[in-house]
Structures are given as structure tokens and as C-alpha cells.
C-alpha positions as CSV (number, residue, x, y, z in Angstrom):
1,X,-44.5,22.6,-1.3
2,X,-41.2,24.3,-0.4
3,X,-41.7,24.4,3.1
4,X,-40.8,21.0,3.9
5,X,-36.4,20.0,2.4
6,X,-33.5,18.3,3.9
7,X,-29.6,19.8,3.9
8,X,-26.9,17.7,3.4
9,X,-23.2,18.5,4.4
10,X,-20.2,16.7,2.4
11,X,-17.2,16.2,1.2
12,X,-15.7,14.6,-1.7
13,X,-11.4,13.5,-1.7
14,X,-9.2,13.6,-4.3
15,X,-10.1,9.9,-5.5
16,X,-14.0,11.1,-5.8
17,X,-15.3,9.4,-3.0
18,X,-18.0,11.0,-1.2
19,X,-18.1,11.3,2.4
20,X,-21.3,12.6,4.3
21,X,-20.3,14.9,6.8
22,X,-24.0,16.3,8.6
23,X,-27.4,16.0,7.4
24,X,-30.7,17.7,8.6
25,X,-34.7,18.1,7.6
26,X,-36.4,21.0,7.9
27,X,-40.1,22.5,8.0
28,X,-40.4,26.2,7.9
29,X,-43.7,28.0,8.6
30,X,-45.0,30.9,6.4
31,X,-46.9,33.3,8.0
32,X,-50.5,34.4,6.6
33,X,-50.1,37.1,3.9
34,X,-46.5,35.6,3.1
35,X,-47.4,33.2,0.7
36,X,-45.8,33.2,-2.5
37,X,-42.7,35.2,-2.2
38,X,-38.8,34.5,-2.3
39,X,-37.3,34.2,1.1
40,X,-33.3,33.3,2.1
41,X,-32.3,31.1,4.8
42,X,-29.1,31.0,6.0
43,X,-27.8,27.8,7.8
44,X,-24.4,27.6,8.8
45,X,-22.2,24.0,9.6
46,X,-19.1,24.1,11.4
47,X,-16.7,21.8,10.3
48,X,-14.7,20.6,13.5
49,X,-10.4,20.9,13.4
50,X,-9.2,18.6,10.4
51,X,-7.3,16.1,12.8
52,X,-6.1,14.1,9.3
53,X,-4.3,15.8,5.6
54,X,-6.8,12.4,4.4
55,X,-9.4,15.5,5.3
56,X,-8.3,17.3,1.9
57,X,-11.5,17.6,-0.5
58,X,-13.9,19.8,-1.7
59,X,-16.9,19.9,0.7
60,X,-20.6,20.9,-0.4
61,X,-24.1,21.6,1.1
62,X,-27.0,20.3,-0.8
63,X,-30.7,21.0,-0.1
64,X,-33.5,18.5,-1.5
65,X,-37.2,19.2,-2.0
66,X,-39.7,16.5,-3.1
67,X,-38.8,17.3,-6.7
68,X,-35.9,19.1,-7.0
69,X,-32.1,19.7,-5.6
70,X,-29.7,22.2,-5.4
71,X,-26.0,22.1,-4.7
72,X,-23.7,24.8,-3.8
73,X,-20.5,25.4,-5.7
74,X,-17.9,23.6,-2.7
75,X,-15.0,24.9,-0.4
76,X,-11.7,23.3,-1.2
77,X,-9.9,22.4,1.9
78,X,-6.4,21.2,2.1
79,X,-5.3,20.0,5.2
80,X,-2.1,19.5,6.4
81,X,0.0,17.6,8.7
82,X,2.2,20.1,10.2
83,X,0.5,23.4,9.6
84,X,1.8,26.1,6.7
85,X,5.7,26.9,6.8
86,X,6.9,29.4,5.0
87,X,10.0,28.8,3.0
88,X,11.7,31.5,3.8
89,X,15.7,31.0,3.7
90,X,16.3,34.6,4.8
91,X,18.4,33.2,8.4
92,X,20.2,30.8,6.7
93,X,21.7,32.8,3.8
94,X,22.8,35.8,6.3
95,X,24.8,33.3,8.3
96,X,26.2,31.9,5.4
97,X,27.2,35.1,4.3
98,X,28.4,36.3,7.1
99,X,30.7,33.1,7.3
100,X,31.9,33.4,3.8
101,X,32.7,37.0,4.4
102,X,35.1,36.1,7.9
103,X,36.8,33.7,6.4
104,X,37.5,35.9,3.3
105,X,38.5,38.9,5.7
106,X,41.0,36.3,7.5
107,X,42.1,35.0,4.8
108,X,42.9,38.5,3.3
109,X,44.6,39.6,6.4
110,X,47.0,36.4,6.9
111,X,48.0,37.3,3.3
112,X,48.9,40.7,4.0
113,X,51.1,39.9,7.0
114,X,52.8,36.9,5.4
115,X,53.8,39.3,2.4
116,X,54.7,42.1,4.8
117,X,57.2,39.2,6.0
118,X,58.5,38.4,2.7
């Protein structure tokens, strides 16, 4: 009786609303002498590129017999619109420093030569 299930592929966004992304039936045949044993099937989905951050959710793959269903535990996927950046500031505070620093250094000099003046 577990021959014969369906796979569903979805997705559920941040305001709960589910989505169905893929769904498919199968029937698998066992072999003579097979019956009655645990088997694993894989089945893989590819998700296509996220063209929208609306993509964001969790998305799940469900499998349904006649009388029962089982759902896996979900990806979270956050999508974005412009890709990860990393907030690094490392350019931006060695020219500042460096700035700081030349002024300071002219500064220091046109001191020194206006005393040497005086």
C-alpha cells in the first residue's frame, strides 16, 4: 500500500501563506522477494534563481499515502535584492586615517617654522 504516494514541494512566507512550488505522484515497483522491507528514495527539486526578496520563506517537501503524510523539517531561504555585502569599513577608515594624520603632520610642521620665525 506504500507503493503508490504523491510529493509535494512548497513554501510558506513570513505572513504564513503557503505557496505550492512542484508537485508529483509516484508508483514504485517492488521486486519479488522484496516485499516487506524498508527502502529510501531520494528525490531531489531544484528551486530555480529567486528573481524576488518576496521569495523569503521556509520551503518543505511533503509526501502523502492514502492514509498517512509526512513532512520534512524546511529550508529557510532569505532572498535578497542586491546580493550579500559585507560591511566591512576597512577602506574607508585607512583613508580617513591617513587624512587625519597629513593634516596633523602639516599642521605640526607650519607650527614649527612659524615659531622658528618668532
Amino acid at each position: 500500500k506504500y507503493t503508490e504516494f504523491s510529493i509535494f514541494y512548497y513554501w510558506i512566507n513570513s505572513l504564513g501563506r503557503k505557496t505550492s512550488i512542484y508537485n508529483r505522484s509516484e508508483n514504485i515497483h517492488i521486486p519479488s522477494g522484496a516485499e516487506n522491507g524498508t527502502a529510501t528514495l531520494s528525490y531531489d527539486h531544484r528551486i530555480v534563481l529567486l528573481e524576488k526578496t518576496s521569495s523569503t520563506g521556509t520551503y518543505y517537501c511533503k509526501v502523502k499515502w492514502n492514509d498517512m503524510q509526512k513532512v520534512g523539517k524546511g529550508v529557510f531561504v532569505l532572498a535578497r535584492g542586491t546580493g550579500y555585502k559585507d560591511t566591512s569599513y576597512g577602506w574607508e577608515i585607512l583613508v580617513t586615517l591617513t587624512v587625519l594624520l597629513a593634516a596633523l603632520s602639516i599642521t605640526a610642521t607650519a607650527l614649527l617654522l612659524w615659531k622658528r620665525k618668532v
